[in-house]
C-alpha positions as CSV (number, residue, x, y, z in Angstrom):
1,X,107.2,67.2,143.9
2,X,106.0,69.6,146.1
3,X,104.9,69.4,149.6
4,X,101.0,69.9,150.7
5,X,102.3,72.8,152.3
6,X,104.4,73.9,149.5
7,X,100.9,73.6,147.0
8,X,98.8,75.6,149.4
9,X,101.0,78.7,149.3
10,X,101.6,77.7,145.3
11,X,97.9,78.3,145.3
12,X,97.0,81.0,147.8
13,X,100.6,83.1,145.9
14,X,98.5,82.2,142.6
15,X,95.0,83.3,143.8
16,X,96.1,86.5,145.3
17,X,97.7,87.1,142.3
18,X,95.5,87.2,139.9
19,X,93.4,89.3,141.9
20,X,96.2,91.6,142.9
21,X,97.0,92.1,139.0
22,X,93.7,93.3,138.0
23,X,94.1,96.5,140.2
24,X,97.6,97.2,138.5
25,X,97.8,100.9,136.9
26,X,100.5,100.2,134.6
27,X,99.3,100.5,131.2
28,X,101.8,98.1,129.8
29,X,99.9,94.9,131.7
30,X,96.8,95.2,129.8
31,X,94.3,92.7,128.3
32,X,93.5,89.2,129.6
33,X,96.4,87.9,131.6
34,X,96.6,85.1,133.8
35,X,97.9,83.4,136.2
36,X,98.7,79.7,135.4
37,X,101.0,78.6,138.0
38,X,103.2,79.1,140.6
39,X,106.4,77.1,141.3
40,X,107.7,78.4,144.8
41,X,111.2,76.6,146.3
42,X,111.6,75.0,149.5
43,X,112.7,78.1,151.4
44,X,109.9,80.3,150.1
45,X,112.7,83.0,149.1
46,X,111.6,82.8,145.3
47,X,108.2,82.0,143.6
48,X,108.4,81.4,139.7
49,X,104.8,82.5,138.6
50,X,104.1,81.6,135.0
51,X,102.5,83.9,132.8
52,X,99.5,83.9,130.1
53,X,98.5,86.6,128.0
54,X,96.0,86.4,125.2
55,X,97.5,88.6,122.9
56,X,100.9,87.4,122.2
57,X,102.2,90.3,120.2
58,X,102.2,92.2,123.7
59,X,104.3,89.1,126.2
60,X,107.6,91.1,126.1
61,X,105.8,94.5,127.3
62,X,103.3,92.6,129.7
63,X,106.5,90.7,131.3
64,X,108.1,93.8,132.0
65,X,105.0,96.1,133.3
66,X,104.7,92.8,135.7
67,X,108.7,92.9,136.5
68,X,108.6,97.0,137.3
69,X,105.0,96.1,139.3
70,X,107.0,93.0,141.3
71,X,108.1,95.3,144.4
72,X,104.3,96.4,145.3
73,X,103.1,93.3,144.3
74,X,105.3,91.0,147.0
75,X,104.3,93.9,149.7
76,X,100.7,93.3,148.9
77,X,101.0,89.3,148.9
78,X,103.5,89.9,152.6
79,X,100.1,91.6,154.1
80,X,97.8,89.3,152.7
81,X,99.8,85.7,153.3
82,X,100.9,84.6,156.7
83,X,104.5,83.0,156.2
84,X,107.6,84.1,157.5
85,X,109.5,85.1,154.1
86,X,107.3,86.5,151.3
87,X,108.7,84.7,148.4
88,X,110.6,87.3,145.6
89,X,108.6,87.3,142.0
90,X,110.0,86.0,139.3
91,X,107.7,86.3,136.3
92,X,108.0,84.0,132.9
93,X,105.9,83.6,129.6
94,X,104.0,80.5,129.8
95,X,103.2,79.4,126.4
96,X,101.8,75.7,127.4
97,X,98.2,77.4,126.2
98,X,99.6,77.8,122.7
99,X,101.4,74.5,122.3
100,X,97.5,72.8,123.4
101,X,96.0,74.6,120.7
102,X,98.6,73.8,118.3
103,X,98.3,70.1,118.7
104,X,94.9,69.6,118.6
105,X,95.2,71.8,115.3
106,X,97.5,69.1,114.2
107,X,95.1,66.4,114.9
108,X,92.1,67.8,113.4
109,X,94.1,68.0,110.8
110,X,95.1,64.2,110.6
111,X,91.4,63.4,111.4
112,X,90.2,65.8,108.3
113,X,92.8,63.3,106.0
C-alpha cells in the first residue's frame, strides 16, 4: 500500500499526464487515451503508468508513440513536479476497462435467462 505521499505524486504524475499527452505530435498516440493509474516505487526512480485507449485495434502503436514520447515527457513532468528524482516512464496497456464491460455483459446475460 502506498504512502500519502507516495498517492499524491501517483496523482499529481497522473494529472500532468494526461494533460501533457494531449499536446503530443506524434501521430501514432491518437484518439481517446487515458490515463488510469500510476504505480510509482518507493524511491521515485520508476513510475508504471497504465494505459487506456478506446480503440483497441491501435494499443500496440499507441504504446510505442507513448514509449518514443517518454524522454520529453519525464522533462516536462521534472519542470512541472517538485521532487528530487523525476521518476522514469514505464507505459503498459491497461485493459481493466474491457474486463468491466465484459462482465456485466455476462450478467445481463444471466439476468436475460
Amino acid at each position: 500500500m502506498p504512502s500519502n505521499r507516495i498517492g499524491r505524486i501517483n496523482e499529481e504524475i497522473q494529472r500532468e499526464l494526461a494533460s501533457l499527452i494531449r499536446t503530443l505530435k506524434d501521430p501514432r498516440v491518437h484518439g481517446l487515451v487515458s490515463i488510469t493509474a500510476v504505480e510509482t516505487t518507493p524511491d521515485l526512480r520508476f513510475a508504471k503508468v497504465y494505459v487506456s485507449v478506446l480503440d483497441q485495434s491501435d494499443i500496440s502503436e499507441v504504446l510505442k508513440g507513448l514509449k518514443s514520447s517518454s524522454g520529453f515527457l519525464r522533462r516536462e513532468l521534472s519542470r512541472t513536479l517538485s521532487i528530487r528524482y523525476t521518476p522514469e516512464i514505464l507505459f503498459q496497456h491497461d485493459d481493466s476497462i474491457d474486463k468491466g464491460t465484459h462482465i456485466l455483459k455476462l450478467l445481463n446475460d444471466l439476468e436475460q435467462n
